[in-house]
N, CA, C and O atoms as CSV, one atom per row, in Angstrom:
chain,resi,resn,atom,element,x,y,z
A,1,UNK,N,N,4.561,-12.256,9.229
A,1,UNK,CA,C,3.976,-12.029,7.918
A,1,UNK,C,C,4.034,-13.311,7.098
A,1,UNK,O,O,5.123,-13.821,6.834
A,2,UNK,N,N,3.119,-13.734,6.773
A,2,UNK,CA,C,2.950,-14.818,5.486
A,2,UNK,C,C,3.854,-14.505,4.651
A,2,UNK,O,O,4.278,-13.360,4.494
A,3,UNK,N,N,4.320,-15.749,3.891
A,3,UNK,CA,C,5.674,-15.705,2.686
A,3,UNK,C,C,4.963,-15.233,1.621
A,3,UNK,O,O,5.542,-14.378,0.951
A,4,UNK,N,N,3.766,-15.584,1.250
A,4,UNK,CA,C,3.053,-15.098,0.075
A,4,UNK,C,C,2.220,-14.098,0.605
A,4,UNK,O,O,1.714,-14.078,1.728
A,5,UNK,N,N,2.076,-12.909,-0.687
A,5,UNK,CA,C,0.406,-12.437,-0.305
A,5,UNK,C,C,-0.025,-12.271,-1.685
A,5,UNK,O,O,0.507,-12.535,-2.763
A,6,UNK,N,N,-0.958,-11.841,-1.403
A,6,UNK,CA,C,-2.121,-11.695,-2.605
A,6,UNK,C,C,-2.410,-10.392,-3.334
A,6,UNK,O,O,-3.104,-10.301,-4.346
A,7,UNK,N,N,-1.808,-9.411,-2.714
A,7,UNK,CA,C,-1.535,-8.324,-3.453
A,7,UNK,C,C,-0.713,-7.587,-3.100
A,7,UNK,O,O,-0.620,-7.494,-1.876
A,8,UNK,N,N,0.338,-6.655,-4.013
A,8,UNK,CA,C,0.770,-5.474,-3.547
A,8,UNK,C,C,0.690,-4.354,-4.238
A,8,UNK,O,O,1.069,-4.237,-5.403
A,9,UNK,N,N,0.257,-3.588,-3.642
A,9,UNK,CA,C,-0.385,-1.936,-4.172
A,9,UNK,C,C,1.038,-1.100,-4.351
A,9,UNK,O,O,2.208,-1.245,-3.997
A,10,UNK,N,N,0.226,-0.101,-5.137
A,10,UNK,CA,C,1.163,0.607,-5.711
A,10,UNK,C,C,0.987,2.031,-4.926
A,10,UNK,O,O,0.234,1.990,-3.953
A,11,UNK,N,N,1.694,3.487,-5.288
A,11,UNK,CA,C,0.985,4.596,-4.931
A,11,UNK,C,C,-0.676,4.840,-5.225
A,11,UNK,O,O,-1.543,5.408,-4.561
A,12,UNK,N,N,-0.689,4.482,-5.895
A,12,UNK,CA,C,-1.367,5.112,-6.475
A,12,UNK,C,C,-2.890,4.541,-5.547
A,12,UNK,O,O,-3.654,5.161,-4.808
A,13,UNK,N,N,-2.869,3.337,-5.926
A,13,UNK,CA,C,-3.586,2.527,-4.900
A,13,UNK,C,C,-3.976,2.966,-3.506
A,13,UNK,O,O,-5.101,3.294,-3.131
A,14,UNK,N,N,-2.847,2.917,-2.791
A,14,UNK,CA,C,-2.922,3.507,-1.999
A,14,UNK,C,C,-3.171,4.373,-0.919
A,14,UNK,O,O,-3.473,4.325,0.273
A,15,UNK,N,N,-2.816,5.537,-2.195
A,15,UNK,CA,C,-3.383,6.896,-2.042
A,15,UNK,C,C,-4.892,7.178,-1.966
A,15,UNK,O,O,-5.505,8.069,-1.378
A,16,UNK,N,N,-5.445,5.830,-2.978
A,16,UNK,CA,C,-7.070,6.081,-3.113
A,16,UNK,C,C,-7.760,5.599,-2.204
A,16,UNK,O,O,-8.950,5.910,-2.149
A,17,UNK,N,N,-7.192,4.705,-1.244
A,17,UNK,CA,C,-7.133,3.610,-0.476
A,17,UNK,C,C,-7.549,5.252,0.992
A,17,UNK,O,O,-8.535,5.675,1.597
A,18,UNK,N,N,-6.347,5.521,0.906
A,18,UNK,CA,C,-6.329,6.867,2.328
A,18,UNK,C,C,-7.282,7.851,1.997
A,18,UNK,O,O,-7.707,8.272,3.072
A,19,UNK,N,N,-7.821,8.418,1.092
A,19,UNK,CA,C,-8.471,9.078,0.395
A,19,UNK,C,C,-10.124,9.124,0.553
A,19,UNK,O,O,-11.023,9.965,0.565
A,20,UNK,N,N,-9.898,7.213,0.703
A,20,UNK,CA,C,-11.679,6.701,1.060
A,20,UNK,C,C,-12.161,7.016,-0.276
A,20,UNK,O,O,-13.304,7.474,-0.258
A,21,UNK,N,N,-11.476,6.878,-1.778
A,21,UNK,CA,C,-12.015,6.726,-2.862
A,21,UNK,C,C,-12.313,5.825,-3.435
A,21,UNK,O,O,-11.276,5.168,-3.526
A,22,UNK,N,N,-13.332,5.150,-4.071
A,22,UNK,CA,C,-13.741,4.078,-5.142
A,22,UNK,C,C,-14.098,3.189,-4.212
A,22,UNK,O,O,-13.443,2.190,-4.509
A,23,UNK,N,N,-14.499,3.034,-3.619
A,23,UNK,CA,C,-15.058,1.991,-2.014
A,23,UNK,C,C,-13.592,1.157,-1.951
A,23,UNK,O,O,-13.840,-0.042,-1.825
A,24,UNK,N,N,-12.262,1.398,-1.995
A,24,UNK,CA,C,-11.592,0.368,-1.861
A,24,UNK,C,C,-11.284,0.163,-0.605
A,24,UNK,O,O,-10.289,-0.523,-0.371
A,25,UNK,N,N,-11.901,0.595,0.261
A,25,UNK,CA,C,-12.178,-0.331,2.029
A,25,UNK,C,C,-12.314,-1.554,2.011
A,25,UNK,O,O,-11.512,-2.317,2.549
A,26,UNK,N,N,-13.661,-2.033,1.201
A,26,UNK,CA,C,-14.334,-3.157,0.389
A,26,UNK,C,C,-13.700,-4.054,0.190
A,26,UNK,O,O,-13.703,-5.208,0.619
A,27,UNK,N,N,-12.820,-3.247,-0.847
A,27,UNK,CA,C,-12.150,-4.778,-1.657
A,27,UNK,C,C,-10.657,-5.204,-0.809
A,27,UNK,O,O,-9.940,-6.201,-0.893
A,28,UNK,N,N,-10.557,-3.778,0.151
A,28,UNK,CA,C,-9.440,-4.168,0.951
A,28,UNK,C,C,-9.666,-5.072,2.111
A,28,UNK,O,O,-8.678,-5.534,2.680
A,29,UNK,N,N,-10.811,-5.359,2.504
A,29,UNK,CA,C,-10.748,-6.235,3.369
A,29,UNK,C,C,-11.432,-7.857,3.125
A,29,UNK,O,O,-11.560,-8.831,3.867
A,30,UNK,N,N,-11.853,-7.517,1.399
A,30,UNK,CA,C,-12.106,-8.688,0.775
A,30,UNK,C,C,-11.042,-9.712,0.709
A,30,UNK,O,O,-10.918,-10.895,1.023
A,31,UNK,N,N,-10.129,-8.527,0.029
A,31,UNK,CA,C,-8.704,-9.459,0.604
A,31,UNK,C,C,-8.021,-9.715,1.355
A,31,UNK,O,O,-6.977,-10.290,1.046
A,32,UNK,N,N,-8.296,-9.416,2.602
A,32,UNK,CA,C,-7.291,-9.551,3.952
A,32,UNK,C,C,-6.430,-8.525,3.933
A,32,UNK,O,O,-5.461,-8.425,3.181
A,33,UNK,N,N,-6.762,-7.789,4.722
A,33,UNK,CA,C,-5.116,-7.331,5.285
A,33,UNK,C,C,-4.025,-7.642,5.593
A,33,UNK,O,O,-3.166,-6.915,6.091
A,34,UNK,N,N,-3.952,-8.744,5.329
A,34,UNK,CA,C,-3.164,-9.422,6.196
A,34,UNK,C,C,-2.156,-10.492,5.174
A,34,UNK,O,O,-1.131,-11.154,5.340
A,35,UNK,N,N,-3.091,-10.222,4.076
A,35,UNK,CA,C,-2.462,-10.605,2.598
A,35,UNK,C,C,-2.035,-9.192,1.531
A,35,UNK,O,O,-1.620,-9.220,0.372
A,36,UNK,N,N,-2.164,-8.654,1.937
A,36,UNK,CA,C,-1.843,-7.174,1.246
A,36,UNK,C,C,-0.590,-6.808,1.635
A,36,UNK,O,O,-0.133,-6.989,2.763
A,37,UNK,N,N,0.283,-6.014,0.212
A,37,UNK,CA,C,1.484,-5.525,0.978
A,37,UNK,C,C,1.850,-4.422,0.213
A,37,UNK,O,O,1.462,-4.363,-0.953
A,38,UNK,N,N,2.691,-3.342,0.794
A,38,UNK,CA,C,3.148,-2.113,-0.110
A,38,UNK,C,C,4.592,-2.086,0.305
A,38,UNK,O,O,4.962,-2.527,1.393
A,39,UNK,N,N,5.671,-1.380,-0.890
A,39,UNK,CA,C,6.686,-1.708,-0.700
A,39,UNK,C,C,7.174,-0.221,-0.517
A,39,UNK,O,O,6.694,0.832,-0.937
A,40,UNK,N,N,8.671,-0.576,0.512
A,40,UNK,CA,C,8.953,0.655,1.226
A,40,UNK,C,C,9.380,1.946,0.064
A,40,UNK,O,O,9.584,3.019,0.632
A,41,UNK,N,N,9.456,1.961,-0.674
A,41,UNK,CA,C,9.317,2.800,-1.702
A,41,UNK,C,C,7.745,3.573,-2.302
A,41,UNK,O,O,7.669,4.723,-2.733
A,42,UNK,N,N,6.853,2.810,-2.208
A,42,UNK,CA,C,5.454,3.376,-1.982
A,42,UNK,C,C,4.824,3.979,-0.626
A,42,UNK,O,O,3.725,4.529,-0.697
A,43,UNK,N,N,5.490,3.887,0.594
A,43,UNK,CA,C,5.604,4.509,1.939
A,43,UNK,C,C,6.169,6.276,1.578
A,43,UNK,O,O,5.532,7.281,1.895
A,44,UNK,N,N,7.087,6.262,1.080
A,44,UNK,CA,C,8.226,6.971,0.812
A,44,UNK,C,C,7.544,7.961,-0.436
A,44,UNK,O,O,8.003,9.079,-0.670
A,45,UNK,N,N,6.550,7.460,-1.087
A,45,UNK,CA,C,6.235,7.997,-2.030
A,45,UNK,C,C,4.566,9.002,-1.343
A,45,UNK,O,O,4.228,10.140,-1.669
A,46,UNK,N,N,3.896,8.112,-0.424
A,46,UNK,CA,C,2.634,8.553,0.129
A,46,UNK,C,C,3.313,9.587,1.356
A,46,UNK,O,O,2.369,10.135,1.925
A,47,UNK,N,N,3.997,9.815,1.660
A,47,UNK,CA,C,4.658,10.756,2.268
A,47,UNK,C,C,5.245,11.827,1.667
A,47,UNK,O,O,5.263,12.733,2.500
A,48,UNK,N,N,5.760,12.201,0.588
A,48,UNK,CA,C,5.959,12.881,0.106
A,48,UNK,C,C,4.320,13.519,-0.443
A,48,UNK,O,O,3.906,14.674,-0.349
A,49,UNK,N,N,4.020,12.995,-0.693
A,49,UNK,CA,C,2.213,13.536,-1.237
A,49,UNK,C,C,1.478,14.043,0.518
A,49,UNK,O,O,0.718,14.993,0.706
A,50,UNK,N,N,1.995,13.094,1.561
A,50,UNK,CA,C,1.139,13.968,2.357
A,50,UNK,C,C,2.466,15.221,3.156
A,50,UNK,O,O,2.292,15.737,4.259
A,51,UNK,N,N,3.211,15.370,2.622
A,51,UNK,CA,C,3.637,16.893,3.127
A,51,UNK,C,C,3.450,17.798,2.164
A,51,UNK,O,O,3.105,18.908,2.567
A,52,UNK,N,N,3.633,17.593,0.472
A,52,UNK,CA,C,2.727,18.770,-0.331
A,52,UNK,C,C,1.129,18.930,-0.278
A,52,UNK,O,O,0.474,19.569,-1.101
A,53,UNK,N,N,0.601,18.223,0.859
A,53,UNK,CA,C,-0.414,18.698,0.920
A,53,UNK,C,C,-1.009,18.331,2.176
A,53,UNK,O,O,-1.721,17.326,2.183
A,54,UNK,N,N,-0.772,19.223,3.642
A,54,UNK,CA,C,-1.212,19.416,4.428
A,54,UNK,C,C,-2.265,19.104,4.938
A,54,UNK,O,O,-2.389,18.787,6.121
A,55,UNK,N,N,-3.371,19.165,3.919
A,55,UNK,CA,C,-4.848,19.130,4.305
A,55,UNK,C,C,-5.379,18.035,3.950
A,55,UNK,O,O,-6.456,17.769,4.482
A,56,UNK,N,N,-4.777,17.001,2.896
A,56,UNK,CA,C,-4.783,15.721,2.795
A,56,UNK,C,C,-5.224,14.903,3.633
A,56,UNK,O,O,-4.538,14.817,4.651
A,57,UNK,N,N,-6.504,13.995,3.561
A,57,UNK,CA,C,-6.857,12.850,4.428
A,57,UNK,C,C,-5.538,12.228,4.784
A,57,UNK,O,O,-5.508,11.768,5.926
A,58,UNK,N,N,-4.303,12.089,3.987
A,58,UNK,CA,C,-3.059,10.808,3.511
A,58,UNK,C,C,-2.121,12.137,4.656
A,58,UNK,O,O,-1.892,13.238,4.154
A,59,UNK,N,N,-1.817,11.946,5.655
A,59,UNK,CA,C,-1.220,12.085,6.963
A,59,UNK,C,C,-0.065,11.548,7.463
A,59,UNK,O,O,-0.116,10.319,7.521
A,60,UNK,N,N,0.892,12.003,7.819
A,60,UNK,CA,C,2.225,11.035,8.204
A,60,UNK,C,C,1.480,10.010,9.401
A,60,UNK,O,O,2.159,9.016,9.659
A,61,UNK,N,N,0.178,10.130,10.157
A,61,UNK,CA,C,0.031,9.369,11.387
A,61,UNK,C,C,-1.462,8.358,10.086
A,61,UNK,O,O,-1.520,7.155,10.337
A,62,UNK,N,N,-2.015,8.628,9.436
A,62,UNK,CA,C,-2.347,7.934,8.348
A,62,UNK,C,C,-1.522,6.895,7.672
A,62,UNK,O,O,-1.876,5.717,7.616
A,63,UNK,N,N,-0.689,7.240,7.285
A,63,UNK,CA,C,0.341,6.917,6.376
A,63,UNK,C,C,0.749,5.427,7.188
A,63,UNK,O,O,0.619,4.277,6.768
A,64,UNK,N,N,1.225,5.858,8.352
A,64,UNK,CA,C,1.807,4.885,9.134
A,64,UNK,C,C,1.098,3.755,9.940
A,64,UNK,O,O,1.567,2.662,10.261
A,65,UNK,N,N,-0.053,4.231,10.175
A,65,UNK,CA,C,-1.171,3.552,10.211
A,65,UNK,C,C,-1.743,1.955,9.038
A,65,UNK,O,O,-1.957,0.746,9.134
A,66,UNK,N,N,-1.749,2.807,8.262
A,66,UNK,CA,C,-1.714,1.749,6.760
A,66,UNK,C,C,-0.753,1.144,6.884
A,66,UNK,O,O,-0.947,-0.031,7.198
A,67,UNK,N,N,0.347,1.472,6.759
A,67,UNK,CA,C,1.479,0.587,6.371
A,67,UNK,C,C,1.978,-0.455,7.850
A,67,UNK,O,O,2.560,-1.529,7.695
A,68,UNK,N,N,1.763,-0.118,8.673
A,68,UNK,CA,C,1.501,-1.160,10.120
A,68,UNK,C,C,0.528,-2.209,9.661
A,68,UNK,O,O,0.876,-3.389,9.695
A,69,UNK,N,N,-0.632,-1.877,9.248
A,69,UNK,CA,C,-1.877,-2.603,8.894
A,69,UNK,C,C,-1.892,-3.846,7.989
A,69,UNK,O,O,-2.381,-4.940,8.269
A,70,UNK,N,N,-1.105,-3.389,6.555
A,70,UNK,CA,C,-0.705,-4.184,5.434
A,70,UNK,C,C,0.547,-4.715,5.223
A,70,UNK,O,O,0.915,-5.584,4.433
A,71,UNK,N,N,1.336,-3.868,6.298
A,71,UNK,CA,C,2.602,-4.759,6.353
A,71,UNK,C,C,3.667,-4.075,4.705
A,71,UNK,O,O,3.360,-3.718,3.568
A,72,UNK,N,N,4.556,-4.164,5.251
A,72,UNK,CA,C,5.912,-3.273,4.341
A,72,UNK,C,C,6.835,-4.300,3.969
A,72,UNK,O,O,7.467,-5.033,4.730
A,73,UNK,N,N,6.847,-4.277,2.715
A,73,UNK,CA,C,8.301,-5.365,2.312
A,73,UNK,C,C,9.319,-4.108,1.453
A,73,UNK,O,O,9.042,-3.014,0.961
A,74,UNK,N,N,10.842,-5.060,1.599
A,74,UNK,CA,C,11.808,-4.265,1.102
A,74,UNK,C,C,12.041,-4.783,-0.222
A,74,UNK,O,O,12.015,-5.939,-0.645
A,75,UNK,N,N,12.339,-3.374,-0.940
A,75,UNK,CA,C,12.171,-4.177,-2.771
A,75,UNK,C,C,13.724,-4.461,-2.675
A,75,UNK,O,O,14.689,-3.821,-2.258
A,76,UNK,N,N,13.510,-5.875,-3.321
A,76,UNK,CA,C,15.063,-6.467,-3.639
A,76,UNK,C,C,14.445,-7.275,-4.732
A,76,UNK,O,O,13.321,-7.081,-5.194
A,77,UNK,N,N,15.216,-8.119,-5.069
A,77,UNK,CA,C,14.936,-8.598,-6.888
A,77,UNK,C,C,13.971,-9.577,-6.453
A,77,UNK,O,O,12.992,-9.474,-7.192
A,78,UNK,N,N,13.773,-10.626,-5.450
A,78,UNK,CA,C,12.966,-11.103,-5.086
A,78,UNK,C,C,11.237,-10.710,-4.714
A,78,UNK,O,O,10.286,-11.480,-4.851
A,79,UNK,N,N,11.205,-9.595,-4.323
A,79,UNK,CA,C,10.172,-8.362,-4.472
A,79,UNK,C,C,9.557,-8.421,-5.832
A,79,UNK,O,O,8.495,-8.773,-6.345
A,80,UNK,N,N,11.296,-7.660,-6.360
A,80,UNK,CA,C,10.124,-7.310,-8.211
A,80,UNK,C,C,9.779,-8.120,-8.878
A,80,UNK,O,O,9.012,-7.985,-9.831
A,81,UNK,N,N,10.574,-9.683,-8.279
A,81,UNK,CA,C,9.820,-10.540,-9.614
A,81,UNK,C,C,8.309,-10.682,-9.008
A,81,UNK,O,O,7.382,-10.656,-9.817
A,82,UNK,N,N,8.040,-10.823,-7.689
A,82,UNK,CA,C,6.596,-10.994,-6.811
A,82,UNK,C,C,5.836,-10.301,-7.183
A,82,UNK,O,O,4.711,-10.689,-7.499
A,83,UNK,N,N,6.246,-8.979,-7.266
A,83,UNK,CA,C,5.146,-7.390,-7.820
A,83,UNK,C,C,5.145,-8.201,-9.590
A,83,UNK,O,O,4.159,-8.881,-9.876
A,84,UNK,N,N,6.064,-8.076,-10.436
A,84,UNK,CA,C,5.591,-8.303,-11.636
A,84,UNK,C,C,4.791,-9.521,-11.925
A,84,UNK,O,O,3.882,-9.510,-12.756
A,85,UNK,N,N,5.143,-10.623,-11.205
A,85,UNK,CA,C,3.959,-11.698,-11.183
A,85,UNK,C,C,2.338,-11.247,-10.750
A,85,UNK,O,O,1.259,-11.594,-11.230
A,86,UNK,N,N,2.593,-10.562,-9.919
A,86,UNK,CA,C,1.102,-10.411,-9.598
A,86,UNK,C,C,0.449,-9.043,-10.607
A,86,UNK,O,O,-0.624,-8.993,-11.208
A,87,UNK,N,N,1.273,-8.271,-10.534
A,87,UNK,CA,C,0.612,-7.159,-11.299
A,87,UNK,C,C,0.323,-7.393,-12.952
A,87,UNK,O,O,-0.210,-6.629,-13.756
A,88,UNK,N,N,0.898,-8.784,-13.145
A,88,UNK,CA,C,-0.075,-8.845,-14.839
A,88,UNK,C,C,-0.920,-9.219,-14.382
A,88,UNK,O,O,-1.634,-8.345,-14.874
A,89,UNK,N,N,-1.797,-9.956,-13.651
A,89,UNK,CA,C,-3.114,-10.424,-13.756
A,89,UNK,C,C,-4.166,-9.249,-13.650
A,89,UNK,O,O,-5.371,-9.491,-13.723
């Protein structure tokens, strides 16, 4: 994994991301996959959403899928200052 990336998503993101809402396929591969990252606490969070809801596109074999794809970092203080740098812009 690259030391930097260029974004990291939140749930919410995510979720819209598995969902196939707002074309963000698009902008997800505008930016690389490969520069994208979600943190193991947003894993943890899209899992809990796909067992209250069964019928959900967002799937534990979904779920895991994505997060193989974009790659998982562990939040430590080094993390949050990375997420808060990027998430003001």
């Amino acid at each position: 994994m690259p030391g930097d990336i260029d974004a990291f998503f939140d749930s919410d993101i995510s979720s819209y991301f598995l969902r196939g809402r707002f074309n963000l396929s698009d902008a997800f591969e505008k930016k690389g996959f490969e520069n994208i990252r979600v943190s193991r606490v947003t894993v943890a969070e899209l899992e809990v959403l796909a067992h209250r809801n069964p019928e959900s596109r967002i799937n534990p074999s979904a779920i895991r899928a994505f997060a193989y794809t974009v790659g998982i970092i562990e939040i430590d203080v080094q993390t949050w200052q990375q997420f808060s740098l990027i998430k003001k812009h």
